[in-house]
matplotlib code that plots the C-alpha trace (Angstrom):
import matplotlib.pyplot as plt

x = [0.0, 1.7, 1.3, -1.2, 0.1, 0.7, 0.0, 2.2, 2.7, 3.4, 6.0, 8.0, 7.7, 10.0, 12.3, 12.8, 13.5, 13.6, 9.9, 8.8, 10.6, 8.6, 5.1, 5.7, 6.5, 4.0, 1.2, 2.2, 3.0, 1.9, 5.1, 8.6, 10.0, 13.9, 15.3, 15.0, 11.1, 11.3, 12.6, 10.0, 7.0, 8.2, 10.0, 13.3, 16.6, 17.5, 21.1, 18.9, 16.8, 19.7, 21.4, 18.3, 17.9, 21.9, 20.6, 17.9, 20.1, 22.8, 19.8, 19.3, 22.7, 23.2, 19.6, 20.8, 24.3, 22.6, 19.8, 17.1, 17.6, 18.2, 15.3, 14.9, 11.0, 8.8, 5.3, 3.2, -0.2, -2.5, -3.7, -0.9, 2.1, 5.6, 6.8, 10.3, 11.8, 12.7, 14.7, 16.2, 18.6, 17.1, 19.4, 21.6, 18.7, 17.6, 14.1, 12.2, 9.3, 7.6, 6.3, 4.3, 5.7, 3.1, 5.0, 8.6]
y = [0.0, 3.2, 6.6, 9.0, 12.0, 15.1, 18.4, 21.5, 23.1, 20.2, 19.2, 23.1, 22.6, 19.0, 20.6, 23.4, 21.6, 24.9, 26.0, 22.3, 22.0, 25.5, 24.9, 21.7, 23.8, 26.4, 24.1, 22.5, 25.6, 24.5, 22.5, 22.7, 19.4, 18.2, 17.9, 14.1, 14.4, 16.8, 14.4, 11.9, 13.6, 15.3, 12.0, 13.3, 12.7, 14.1, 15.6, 17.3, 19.2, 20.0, 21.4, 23.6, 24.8, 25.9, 27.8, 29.6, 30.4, 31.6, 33.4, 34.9, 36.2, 37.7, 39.8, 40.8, 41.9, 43.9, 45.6, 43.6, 44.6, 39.9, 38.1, 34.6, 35.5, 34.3, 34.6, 31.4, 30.2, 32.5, 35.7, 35.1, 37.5, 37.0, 33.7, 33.1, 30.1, 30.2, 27.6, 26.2, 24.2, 21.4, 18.5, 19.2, 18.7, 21.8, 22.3, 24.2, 26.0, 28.5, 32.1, 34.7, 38.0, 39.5, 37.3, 37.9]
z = [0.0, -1.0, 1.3, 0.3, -2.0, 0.0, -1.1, -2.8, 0.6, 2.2, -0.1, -0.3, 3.7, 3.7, 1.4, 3.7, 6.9, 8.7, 8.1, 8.7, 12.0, 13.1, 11.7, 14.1, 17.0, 16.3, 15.7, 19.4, 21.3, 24.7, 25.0, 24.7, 22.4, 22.3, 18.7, 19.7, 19.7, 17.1, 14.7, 15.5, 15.3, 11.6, 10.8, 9.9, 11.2, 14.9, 13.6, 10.9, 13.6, 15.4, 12.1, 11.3, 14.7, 14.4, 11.4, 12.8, 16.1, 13.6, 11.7, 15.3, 16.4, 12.9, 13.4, 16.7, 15.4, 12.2, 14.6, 13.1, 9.4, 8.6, 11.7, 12.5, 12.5, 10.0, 9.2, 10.0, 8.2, 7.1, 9.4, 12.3, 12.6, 13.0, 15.3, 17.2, 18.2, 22.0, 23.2, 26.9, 28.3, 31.3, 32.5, 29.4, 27.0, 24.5, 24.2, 22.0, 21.7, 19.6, 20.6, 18.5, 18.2, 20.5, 23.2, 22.7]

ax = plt.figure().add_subplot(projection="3d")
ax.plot(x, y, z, "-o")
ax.set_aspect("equal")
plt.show()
């Protein structure tokens, strides 16, 4: 039995892992998830999440740096305003979680 076909945004989302790693945090923000369960729930690699996440945390440092002008913020779905990734370290693990920009 083959998987059912997914649709165009779907399919831009996996190619960016980025974007699909925060729609899945954004779509569960009541909880903070490690790049462990992360992986799991999108079903890609955990040394993928943790690459992307370096990404957006470089993304991050280099807004800060350039007062804003480059932003790890993105627009999410239709109608919501800008998100940012917050993360924390407990017992050694990184968790993640998503906030809307109303929140940071």
């Amino acid at each position: 039995m083959s998987p059912p076909p997914i649709d165009a945004a779907e399919f831009d989302a996996h190619k960016d892992l980025s974007t699909l790693i925060v729609q899945f945090l954004c779509r569960n923000r009541d909880n903070g998830f490690s790049a462990k369960e992360i992986a799991q729930a999108v079903g890609i690699r955990e040394e993928d999440v943790n690459y992307a996440m370096l990404k957006l945390g470089m993304s991050d440092l280099v807004s800060g740096i350039t007062g804003g002008i480059m932003s790890k913020r993105q627009k999410f779905g239709s109608g919501r305003g800008a998100i940012k990734i917050e993360d924390v370290t407990v017992n050694g693990i990184i968790y993640y979680r998503c906030l809307e920009a109303d929140t940071v």
